[in-house]
C-alpha positions as CSV (number, residue, x, y, z in Angstrom):
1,X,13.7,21.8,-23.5
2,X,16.3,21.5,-20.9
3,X,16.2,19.3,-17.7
4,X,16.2,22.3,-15.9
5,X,13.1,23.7,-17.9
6,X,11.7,21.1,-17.7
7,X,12.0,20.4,-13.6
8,X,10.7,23.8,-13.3
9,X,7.9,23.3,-15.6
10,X,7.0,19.9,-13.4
11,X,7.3,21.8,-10.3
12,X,4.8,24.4,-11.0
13,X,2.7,22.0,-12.3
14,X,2.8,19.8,-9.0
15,X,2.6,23.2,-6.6
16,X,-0.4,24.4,-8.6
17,X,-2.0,21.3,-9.2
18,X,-2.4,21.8,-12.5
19,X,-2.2,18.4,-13.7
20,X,-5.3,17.7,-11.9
21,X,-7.0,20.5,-14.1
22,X,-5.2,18.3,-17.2
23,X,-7.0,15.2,-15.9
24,X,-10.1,16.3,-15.2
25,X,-10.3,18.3,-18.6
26,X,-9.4,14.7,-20.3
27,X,-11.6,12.3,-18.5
28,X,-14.5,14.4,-19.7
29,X,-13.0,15.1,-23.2
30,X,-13.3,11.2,-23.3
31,X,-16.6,11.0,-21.6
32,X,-18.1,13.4,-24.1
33,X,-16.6,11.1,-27.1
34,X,-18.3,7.8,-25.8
35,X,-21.4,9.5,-25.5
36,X,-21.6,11.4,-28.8
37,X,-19.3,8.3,-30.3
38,X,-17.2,11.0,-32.6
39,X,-14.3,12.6,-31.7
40,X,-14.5,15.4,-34.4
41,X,-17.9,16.2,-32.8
42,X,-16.4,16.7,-29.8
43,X,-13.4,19.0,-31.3
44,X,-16.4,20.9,-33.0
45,X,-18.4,21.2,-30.4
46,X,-15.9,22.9,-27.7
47,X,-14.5,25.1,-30.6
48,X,-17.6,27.3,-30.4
49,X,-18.3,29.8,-27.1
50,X,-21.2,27.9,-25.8
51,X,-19.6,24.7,-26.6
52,X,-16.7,25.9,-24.1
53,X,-19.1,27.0,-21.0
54,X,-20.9,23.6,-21.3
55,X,-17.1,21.5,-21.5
56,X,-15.9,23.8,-18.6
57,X,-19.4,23.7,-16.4
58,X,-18.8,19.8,-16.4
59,X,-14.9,19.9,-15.7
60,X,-15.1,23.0,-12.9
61,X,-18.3,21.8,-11.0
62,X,-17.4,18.0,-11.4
63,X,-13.8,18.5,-9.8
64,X,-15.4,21.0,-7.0
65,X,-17.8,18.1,-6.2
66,X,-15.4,15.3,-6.1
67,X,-12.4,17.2,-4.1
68,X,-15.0,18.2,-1.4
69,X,-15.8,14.4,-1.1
70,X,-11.9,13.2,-1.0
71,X,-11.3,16.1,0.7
72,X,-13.9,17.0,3.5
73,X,-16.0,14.1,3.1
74,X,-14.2,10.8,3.4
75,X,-11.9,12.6,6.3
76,X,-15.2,14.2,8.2
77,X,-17.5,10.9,8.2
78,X,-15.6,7.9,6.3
79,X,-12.5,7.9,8.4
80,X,-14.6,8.4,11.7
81,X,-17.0,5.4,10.4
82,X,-19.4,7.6,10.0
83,X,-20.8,5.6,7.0
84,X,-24.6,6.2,6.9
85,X,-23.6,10.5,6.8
86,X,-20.8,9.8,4.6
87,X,-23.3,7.6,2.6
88,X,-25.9,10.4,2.3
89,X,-23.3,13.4,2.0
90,X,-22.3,11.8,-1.4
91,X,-25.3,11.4,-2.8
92,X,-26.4,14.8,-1.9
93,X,-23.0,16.4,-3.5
94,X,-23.4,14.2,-6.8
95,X,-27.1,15.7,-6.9
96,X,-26.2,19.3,-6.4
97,X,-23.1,19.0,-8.8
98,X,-26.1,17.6,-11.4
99,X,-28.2,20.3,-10.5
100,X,-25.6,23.3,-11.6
101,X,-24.1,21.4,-14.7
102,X,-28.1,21.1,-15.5
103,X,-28.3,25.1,-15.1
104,X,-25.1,25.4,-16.8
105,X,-26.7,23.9,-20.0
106,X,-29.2,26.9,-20.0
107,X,-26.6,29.5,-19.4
108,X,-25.0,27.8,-23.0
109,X,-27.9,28.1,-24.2
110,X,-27.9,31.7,-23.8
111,X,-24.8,32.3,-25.2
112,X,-25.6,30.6,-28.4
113,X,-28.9,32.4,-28.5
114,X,-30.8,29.4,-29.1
115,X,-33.4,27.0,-27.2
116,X,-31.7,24.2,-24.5
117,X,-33.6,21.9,-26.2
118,X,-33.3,22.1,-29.5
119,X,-29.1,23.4,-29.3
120,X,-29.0,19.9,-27.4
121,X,-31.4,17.6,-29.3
122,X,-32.9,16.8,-25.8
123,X,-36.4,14.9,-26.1
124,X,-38.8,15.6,-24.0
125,X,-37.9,18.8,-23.4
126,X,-37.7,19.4,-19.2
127,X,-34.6,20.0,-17.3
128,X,-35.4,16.6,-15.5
129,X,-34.3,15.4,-19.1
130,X,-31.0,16.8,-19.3
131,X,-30.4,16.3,-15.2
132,X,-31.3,12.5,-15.5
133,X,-29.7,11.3,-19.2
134,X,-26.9,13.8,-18.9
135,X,-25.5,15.3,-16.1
136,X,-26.4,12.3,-13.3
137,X,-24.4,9.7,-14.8
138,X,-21.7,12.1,-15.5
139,X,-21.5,13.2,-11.9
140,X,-22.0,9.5,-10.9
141,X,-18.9,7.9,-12.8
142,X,-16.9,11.2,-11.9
143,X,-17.5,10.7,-8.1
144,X,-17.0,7.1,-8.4
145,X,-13.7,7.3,-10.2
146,X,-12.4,10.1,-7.9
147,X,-13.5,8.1,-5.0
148,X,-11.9,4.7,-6.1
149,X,-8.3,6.7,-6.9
150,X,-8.4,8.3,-3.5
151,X,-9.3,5.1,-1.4
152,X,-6.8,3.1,-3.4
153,X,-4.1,5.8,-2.0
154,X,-5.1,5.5,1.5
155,X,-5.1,1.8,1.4
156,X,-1.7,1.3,-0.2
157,X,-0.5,4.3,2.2
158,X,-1.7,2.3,4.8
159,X,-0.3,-0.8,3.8
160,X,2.9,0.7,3.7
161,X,2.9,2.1,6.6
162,X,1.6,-1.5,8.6
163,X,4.5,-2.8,7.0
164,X,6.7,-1.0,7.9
165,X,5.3,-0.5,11.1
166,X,6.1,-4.4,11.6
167,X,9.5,-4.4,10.4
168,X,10.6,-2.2,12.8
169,X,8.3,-4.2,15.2
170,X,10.4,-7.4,14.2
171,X,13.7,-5.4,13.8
172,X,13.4,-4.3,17.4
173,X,12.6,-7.6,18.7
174,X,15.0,-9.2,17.1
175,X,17.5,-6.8,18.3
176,X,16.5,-7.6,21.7
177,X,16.2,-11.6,21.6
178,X,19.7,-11.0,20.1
179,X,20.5,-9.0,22.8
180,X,19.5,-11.5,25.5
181,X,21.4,-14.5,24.3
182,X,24.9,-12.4,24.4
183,X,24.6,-12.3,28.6
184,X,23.3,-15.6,28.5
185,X,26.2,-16.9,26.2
186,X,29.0,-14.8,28.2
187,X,27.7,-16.3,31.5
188,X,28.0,-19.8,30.9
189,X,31.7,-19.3,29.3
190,X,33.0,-17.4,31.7
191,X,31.4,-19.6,35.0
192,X,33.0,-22.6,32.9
193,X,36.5,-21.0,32.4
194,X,35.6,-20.0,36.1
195,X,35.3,-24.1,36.9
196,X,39.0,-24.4,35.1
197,X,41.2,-22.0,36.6
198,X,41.5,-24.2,39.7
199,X,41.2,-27.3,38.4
200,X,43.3,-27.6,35.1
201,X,45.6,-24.0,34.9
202,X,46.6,-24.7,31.2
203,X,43.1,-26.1,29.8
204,X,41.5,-23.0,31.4
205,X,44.5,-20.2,29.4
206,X,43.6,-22.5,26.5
207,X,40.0,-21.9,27.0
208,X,40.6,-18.1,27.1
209,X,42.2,-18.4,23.8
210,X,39.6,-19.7,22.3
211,X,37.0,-18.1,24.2
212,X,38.6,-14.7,22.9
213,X,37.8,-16.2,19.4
214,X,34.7,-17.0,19.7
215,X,33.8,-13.6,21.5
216,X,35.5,-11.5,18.5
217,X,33.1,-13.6,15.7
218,X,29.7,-12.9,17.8
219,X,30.9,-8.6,18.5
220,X,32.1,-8.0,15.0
221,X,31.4,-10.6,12.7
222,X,27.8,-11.3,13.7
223,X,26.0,-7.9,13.2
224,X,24.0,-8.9,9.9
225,X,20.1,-10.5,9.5
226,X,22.0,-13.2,7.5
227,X,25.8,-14.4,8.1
228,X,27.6,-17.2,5.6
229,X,26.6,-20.7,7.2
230,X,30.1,-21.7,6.5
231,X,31.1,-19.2,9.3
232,X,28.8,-20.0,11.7
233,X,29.8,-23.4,11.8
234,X,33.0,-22.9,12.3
235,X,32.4,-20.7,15.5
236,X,29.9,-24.7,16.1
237,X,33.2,-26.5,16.2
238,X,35.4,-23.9,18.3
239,X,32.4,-23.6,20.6
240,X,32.0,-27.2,21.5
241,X,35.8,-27.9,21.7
242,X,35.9,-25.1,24.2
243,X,33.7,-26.7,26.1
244,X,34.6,-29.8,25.5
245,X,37.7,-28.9,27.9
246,X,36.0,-28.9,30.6
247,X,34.9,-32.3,30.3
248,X,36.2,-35.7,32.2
249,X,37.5,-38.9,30.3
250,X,33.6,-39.9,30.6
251,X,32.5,-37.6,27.8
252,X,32.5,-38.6,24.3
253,X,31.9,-36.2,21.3
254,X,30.6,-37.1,17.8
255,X,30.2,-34.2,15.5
256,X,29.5,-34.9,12.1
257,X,29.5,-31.5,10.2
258,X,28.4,-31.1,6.4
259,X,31.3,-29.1,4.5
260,X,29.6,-25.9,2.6
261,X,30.0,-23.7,0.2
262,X,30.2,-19.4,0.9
263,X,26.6,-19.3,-0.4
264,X,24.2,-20.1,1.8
265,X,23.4,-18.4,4.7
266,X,22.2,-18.3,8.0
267,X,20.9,-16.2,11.0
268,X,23.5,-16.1,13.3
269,X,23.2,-17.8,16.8
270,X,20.2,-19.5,15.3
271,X,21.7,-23.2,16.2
272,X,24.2,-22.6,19.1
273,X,21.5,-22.3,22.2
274,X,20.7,-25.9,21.2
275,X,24.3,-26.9,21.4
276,X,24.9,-24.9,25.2
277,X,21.3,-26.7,26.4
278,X,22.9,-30.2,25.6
279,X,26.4,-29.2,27.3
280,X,24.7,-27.3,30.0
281,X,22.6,-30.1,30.8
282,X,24.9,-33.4,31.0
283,X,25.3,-34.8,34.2
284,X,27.3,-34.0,36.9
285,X,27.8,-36.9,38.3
286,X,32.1,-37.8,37.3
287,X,31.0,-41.7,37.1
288,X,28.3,-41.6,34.3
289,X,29.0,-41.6,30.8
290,X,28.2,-38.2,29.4
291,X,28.0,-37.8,25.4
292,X,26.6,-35.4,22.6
293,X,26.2,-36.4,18.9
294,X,25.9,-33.7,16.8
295,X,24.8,-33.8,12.9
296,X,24.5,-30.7,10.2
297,X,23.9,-31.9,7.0
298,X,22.0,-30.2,3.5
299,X,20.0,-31.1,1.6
300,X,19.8,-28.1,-1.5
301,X,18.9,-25.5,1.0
302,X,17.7,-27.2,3.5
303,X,19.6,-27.7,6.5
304,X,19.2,-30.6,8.9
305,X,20.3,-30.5,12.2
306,X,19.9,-33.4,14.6
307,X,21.3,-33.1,18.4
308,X,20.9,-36.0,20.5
309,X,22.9,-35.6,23.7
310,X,23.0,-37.6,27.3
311,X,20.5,-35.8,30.0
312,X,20.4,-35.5,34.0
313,X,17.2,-37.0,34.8
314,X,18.0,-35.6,38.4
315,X,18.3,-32.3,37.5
316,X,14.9,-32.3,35.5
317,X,13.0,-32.9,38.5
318,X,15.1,-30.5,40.9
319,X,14.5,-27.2,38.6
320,X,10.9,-25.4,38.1
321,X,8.6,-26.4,35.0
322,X,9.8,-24.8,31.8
323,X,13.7,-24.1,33.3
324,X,14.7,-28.0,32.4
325,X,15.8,-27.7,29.0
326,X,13.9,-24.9,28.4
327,X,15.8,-21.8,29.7
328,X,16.5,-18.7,28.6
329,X,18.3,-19.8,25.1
330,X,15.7,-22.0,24.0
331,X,13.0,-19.8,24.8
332,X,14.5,-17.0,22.6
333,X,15.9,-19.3,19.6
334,X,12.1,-20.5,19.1
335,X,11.3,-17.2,19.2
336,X,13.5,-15.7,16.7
337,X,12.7,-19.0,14.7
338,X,9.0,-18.3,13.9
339,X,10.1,-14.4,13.0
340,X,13.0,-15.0,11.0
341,X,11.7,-18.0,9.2
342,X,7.9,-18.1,9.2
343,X,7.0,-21.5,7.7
344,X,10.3,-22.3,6.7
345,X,11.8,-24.1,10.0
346,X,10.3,-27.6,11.7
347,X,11.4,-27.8,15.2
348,X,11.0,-30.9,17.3
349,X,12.6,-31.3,20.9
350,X,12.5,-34.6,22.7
351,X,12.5,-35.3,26.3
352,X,13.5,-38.7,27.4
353,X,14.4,-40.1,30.3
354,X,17.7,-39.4,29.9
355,X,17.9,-39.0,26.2
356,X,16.9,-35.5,25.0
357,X,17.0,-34.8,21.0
358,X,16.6,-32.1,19.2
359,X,15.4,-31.5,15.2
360,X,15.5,-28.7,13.4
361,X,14.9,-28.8,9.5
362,X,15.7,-24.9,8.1
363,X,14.9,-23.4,5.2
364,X,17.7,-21.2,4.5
365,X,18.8,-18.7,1.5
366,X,21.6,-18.0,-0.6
367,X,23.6,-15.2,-0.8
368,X,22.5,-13.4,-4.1
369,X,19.1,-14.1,-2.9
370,X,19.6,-11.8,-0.4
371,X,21.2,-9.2,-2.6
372,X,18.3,-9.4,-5.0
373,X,15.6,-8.8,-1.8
374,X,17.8,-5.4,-0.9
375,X,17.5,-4.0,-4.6
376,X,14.1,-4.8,-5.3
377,X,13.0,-3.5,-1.8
């Protein structure tokens, strides 16, 4: 057979449902061994007219029975928590499908012009007989299996479709957290290149130059879940030498930054907000002694990142609850913390006096991890 044939044959099949018809035929095939415990009986017994109308009373009625229950039943009452009439409706329709397999045995009877009873061994002979050790438990396990398929299907469909409903819940809030920060970020570099026109001509082309840099890396570099952490590092370094320039002889800067390899990987912007908070928050006065110490080191995959920078304890006290150290970036970095890396991230931010320090320990993953998510997804 050809894979044409043979995509034709499994289309009519599917259109026609006839592969239900197949199963149904095959779950009582193998109901009707168990209970005789010989196959050959079976193969005997459907091989003879009345043995037919009795294998195809059990199969027709059984799959009428159990499609109205998937199919009107769990819809009409189950789904509307209608319980206690979806309840009842079942065992009605297992009765009634017991009922006319029950009459079915007599109408076999017929055919093979011989007594119910004695055609079926059935002791004592009353149809209560046949309804109770035959068809009942038929129709039970029939419903029952049928049932359990179809609910399974429903509750994997609707699995799927809550998960996927929060990806694109997490997906579209990401995007916008994302999507804040790039205002945020372009504000506070321009009002500082802003500061350095005036003041210092050449710092302020210099700062351009690299402010050009950095703003290529987050438009066109930057559009992944997951960027290299080797990358985002390096924009680390050209953003706090940018604004390092604007900076009097006061401030000191101490990065110490772990070399990596192309491997890991990070989500981008993830670290930076706590970098601008510490430069956005120095003081202002030109006599104190300003400074930031800045370490990024790995462990494995882990990633620890320790800020400790000077503060102004003035300016704490002059701005509303929750602006102090706590604007817009941070705000949005904690957020996109717990949905990006759900217990895999330990953040702990410190408010001193005039000492604030930030800890981050990250989880991060490599590369080919990544990769292998994407293909088995």
């Amino acid at each position: 057979m050809t894979a044409n044939s043979l995509t034709q044959v499994t289309s009519f099949l599917e259109r026609y449902k006839i592969h239900h018809v197949l199963f149904w035929a095959v779950y009582h095939f193998a109901w009707w061994t168990l209970f005789t415990g010989s196959i050959s009986v079976v193969f005997e017994s459907i091989m003879v007219p009345y043995g037919v109308v009795k294998f195809l009373g059990y199969v027709v009625y059984q799959a009428l029975g159990v499609y109205f229950c998937l199919y009107v039943l769990i819809p009409k009452f189950l789904q509307k928590g209608k319980y206690l009439a979806f309840f009842l409706s079942i065992i009605g329709v297992i009765i009634l499908m017991a009922a006319a397999i029950t009459a079915n045995y007599y109408l076999a009877a017929i055919i093979a012009n011989e007594s119910v009873y004695e055609l079926y061994n059935i002791s004592p002979e009353t149809p209560i007989t046949i309804f109770k050790h035959n068809t009942l438990p038929s129709c039970v396990g029939a419903t029952t299996l049928g049932l359990s398929i179809k609910l399974t299907k429903i509750w994997v469909a609707s699995q799927k479709r809550q998960q996927a409903l929060e990806k694109e819940k997490l997906e579209t809030e990401l995007k916008f957290l994302k999507s804040q920060f790039n205002p945020h970020f372009l504000f506070n570099t321009i009002n500082s290149i802003f500061v350095l026109i005036n003041k210092n001509p050449k710092m302020a082309s210099d700062s351009l130059v690299k402010f050009s840099s950095l703003l290529r890396y987050q438009l066109y570099e930057c559009n992944s879940h997951k960027i290299p952490l080797k990358n985002e590092l390096v924009y680390i370094e050209s953003f706090m030498e940018l604004e390092s320039l604007r900076q009097n002889q006061n401030f000191e800067l101490k990065a110490d930054i772990q070399k990596v390899d192309d491997e890991l990987t990070i989500a981008p912007f993830i670290l930076i907000p706590f970098i601008e908070n510490a430069f956005k928050h120095l003081s202002e006065d030109q006599e104190l002694r300003k400074w930031i110490q800045l370490k990024i080191s790995l462990d494995g995959n882990n990633l620890h990142f320790e800020l400790i920078n000077s503060a102004n304890f003035e300016l704490q006290h002059t701005l509303p609850e929750g602006v102090a150290y706590g604007g817009l970036g941070l705000n949005n970095v904690k957020r996109r913390l717990v949905i990006i890396y759900p217990n895999e991230h330990a953040l702990l931010i410190t408010k001193g006096k005039d000492i604030h320090t930030v800890t981050l320990n990250l989880k991060l993953e490599q590369k080919t991890a990544i990769s292998l998510k994407k293909v088995s997804g």
